[in-house]
N, C-alpha and C positions, 0 to 999 in steps of 0.2 A: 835202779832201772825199773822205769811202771810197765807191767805187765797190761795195762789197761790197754783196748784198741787205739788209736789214733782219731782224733775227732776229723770226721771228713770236710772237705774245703764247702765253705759254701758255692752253689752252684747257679747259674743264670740262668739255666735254662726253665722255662715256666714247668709250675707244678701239671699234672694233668690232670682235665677237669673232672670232678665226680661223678661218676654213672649217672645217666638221668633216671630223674624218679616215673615211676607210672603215667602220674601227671600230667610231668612234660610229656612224654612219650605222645599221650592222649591228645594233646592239645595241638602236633604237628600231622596227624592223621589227613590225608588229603584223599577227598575221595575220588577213583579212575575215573580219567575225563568219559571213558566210552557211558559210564554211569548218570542216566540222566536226572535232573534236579527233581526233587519233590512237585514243586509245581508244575514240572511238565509231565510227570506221571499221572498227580492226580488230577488236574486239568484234563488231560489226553481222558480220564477216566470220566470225568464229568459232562466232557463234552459229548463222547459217545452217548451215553445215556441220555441225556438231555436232547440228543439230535434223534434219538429213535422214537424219544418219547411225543417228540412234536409229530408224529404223525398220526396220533392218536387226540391231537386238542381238539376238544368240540368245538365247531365253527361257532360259538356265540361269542357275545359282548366286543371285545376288540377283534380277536382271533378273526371272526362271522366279517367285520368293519371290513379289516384289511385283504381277507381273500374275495372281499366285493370289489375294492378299487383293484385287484389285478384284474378280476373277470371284466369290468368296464373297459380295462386298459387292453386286455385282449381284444374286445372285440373294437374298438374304435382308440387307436394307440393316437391319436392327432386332436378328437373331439371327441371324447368319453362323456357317458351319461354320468348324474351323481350317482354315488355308490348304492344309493338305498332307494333311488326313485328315479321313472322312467321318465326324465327330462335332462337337455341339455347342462351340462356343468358351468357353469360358469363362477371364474375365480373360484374354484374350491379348494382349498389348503390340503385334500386327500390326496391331489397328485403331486406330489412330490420327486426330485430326484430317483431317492428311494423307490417308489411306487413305480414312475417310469421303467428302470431298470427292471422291476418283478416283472411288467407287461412286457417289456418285451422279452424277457425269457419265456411267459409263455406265449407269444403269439408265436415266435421261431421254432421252441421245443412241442406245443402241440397240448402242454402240462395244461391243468387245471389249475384256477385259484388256489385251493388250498392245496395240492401236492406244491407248488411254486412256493406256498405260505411255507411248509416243512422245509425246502431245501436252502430256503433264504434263514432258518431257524439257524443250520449247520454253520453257514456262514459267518450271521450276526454273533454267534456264539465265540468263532473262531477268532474275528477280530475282538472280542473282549475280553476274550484270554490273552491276544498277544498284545493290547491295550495293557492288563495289565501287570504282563511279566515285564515290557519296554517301561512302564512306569516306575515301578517298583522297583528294578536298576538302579534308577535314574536318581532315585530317594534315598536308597538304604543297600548295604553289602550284604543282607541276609537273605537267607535263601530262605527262610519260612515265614516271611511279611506277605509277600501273594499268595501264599497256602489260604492265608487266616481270608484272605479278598475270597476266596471262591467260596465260598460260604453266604455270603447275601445272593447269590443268584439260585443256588440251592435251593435256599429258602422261600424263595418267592417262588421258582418255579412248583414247587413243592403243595406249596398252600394254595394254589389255584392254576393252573396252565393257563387254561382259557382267558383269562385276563392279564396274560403274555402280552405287552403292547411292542410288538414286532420295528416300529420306526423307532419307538423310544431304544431299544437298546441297540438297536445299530446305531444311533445318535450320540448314544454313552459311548461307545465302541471306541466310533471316530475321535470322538473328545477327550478318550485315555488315550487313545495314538497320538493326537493332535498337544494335545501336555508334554508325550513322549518329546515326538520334535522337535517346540518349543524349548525343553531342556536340556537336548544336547544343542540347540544354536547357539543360546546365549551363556550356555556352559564350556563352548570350544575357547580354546584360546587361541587369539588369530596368529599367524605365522609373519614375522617378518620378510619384504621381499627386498633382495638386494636395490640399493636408489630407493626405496619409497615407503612410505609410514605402512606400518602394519593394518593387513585388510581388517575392515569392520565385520562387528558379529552384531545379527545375521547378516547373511547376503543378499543379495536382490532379490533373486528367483527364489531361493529361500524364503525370503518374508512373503511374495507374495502369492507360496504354495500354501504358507501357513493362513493367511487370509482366505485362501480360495477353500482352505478345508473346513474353516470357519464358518464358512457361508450357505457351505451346503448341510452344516449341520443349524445353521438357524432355517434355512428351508426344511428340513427335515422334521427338527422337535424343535421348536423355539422356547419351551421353557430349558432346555439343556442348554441351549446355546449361550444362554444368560450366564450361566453356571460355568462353560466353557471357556468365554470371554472373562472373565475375573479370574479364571484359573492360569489365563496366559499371562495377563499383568501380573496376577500374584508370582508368578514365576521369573516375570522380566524384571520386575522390583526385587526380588532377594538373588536369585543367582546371575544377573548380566555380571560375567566379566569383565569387559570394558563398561566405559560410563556411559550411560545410556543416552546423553544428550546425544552427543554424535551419530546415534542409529536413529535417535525420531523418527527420522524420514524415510527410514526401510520400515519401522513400525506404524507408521502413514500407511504409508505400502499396503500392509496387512490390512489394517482396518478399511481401506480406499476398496481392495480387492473384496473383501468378506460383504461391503455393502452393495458391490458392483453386480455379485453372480446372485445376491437376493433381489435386487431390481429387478435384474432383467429376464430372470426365469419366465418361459412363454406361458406358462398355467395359471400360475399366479403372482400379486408382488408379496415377496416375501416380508418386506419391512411393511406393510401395511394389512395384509389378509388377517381377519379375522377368524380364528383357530376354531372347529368346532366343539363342542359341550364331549366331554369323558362320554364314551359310554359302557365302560367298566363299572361305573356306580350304579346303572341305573338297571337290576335285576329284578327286581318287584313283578311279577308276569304269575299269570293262572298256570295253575297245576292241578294235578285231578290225585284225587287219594293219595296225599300226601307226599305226593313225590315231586320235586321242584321240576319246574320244565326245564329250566339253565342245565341244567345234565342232559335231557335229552339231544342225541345228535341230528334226529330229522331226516336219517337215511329213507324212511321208510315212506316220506314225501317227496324229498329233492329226486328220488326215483322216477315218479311220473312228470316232473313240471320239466316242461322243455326250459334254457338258458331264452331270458328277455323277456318272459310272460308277468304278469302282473296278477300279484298272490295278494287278497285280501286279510288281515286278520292285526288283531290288536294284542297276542303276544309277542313280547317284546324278546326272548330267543331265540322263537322263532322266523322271526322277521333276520336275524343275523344271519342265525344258518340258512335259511334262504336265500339271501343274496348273496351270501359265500360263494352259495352253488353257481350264482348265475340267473336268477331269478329276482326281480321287482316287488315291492310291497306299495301297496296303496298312497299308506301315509307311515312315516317313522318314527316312533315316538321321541326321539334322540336325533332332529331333523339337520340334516347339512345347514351350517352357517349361510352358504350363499345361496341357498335356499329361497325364496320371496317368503314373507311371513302373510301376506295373505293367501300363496298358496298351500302355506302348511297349513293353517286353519281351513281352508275350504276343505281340504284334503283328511283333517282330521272328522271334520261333521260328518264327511261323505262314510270315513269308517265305523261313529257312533253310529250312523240313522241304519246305516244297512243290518247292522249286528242289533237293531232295537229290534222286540217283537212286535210294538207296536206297526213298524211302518208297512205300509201296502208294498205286494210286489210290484207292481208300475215305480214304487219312487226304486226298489231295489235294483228294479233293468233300469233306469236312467241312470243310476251310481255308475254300473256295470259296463254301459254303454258310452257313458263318456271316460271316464278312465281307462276302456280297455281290460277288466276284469275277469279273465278267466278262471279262477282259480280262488276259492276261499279253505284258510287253514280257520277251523272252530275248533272250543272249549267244548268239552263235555256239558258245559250248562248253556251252550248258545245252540239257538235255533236256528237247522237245516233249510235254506230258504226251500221253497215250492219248487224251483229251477235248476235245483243241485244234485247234482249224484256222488254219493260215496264215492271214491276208486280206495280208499288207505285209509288206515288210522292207528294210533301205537295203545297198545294195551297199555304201555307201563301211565302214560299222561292220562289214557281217552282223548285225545283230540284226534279230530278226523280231517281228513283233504277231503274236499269234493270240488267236484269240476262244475263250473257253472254256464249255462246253455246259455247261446246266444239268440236273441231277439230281435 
């Protein structure tokens, strides 16, 4: 007899599985829904800042541009002057959608150009964040691909405010939301309905919101819109679902719709207006003891000039933040496209002759008098006409306002 145990039966039932390693453990961590995404913390965090910080941009170069076309828009929301000069506008590509919309928040709110220019900052900021957390989705299952997006606006913003161009990135905005769209349409998969072939993707009204958003972003910035329109094909060519033959004719749609709402816009035609000249590049302007004028804000002038007067002078930040405020320059050095070019030229001699020391004051009252010139901003090294009185001047530039007498 063996004393030895008995060998036990073998047994069906499954081994059980081995502890999980740290690893694993690591790799099932889900974090609580109430805990919100990286991107919408630090977004949430960029946008504040960024929205506090526009209220502090100096009204030049674009900043100065754009809070001119709301002041126009405020005061004459049907037939606005151009932005930079006390004449009628005609087809000027400044009023835009966009620009209409700021006018009339302030002609109802009471807001100034540049407070309207900050609260539209809040805004445009808001749809390019949710531009591009709906994009990002739509692309990728990670949650830190729109982290690394917020970082170019930082950037930019960072390295110059003042040359914020306010249309341009609501333009972006739309065109990451308008991508968004774009790819959940032709990323759905149609439903079949009992009796009849499964609906097409996109849908009618569908395609021809995605057209209509199209179109007012080529009113809006038309170099984005370029960029917008390749990004929706690029998108209908790699993810359409279905085969794209059968929707042509809702992507007709689109395109029909995106060239319909650029027609007929009442300001201008959008498929034909001639865009005007940047004038973010063009800084070059007098500054006194070394200190560039592009920083100066001009508070201590836009103080005395009433809204609609007409401000003589040949710096070129000044002339922004001037019309920011609601005030006129002579001649602009960075003149509206629809502009007449022989009136930018008379416009400009009229501002060389007056600022020469050569010329008599008789040609200085004829400047004065047919433009309607109250108001001359000079350089520490331009001569105070005979007819002008100091009221202001900023120590940190030297340039001085004076008010100029009528005759």
């Amino acid at each position: 007899m063996s004393l030895s145990s008995p060998t036990p039966a073998p047994s069906d039932a499954p081994s059980p599985p081995p502890p999980p390693s740290v690893a694993d453990d690591d790799q099932h961590v889900v974090a609580p829904r109430w805990l919100p995404s990286p991107f919408v913390l630090l977004g949430g965090l960029l946008w504040a800042v960024l929205s506090a910080a526009a209220w502090n941009v100096p009204m030049c170069c674009e900043a100065g541009l754009n809070a001119a076309v709301v002041e126009r828009l405020r005061s004459s929301l049907l037939h606005p002057a151009f932005p930079m000069t006390d004449l009628p506008a005609v087809a000027s590509a400044h009023y835009s959608p966009y620009a209409v919309l700021q006018g009339v928040t302030a002609r109802f709110s009471g807001l100034s150009g540049p407070s309207v220019l900050a609260l539209s900052a809040a805004v445009n900021l808001a749809l390019l964040l949710t531009g591009i957390g709906r994009l990002a989705r739509l692309l990728t299952p990670s949650r830190w691909v729109p982290v690394l997006a917020l970082i170019p606006p930082a950037l930019i913003h960072w390295a110059d405010p003042g040359r914020w161009s306010a249309p341009s990135t609501f333009a972006v905005a739309l065109t990451l939301n308008l991508w968004a769209w774009t790819g959940r349409a032709v990323t759905r998969v149609p439903r079949p309905r009992p009796g009849r072939p499964p609906g097409r993707v996109p849908r009618w009204a569908e395609a021809a919101g995605i057209g209509v958003l199209l179109g007012l972003v080529l009113l809006v910035h038309p170099p984005t819109a370029l960029g917008a329109a390749l990004g929706v094909v690029a998108l209908i060519a790699v993810k359409q679902r279905t085969r794209i033959r059968p929707t042509v004719r809702r992507w007709a749609l689109a395109a029909l719709c995106a060239a319909a709402v650029a027609a007929v816009w009442p300001y201008y035609n959008g498929l034909t207006a001639v865009r005007p000249p940047a004038s973010a590049g063009a800084t070059s302007s007098p500054s006194g003891d070394g200190v560039p004028a592009s920083g100066e804000p001009y508070t201590w002038a836009t103080a005395h000039i009433p809204p609609g007067e007409v401000v003589l002078t040949d710096s070129l930040p000044a002339m922004y933040a001037l019309a920011g405020h609601g005030a006129f320059v002579l001649a602009d050095e960075v003149p509206d496209a629809g502009l007449p070019a022989a009136e930018r030229r008379a416009r400009g001699r009229a501002v060389t002759a007056y600022l020469d020391p050569a010329t008599p004051q008789e040609e200085r009252d004829r400047i004065t008098g047919r433009y309607g010139v109250r108001w001359a901003l000079l350089t520490r090294f331009q001569r105070l006409p005979e007819n002008a009185t100091v009221l202001a001047y900023s120590p940190r530039t030297g340039e001085v306002l004076a008010r100029v007498a009528e005759r």
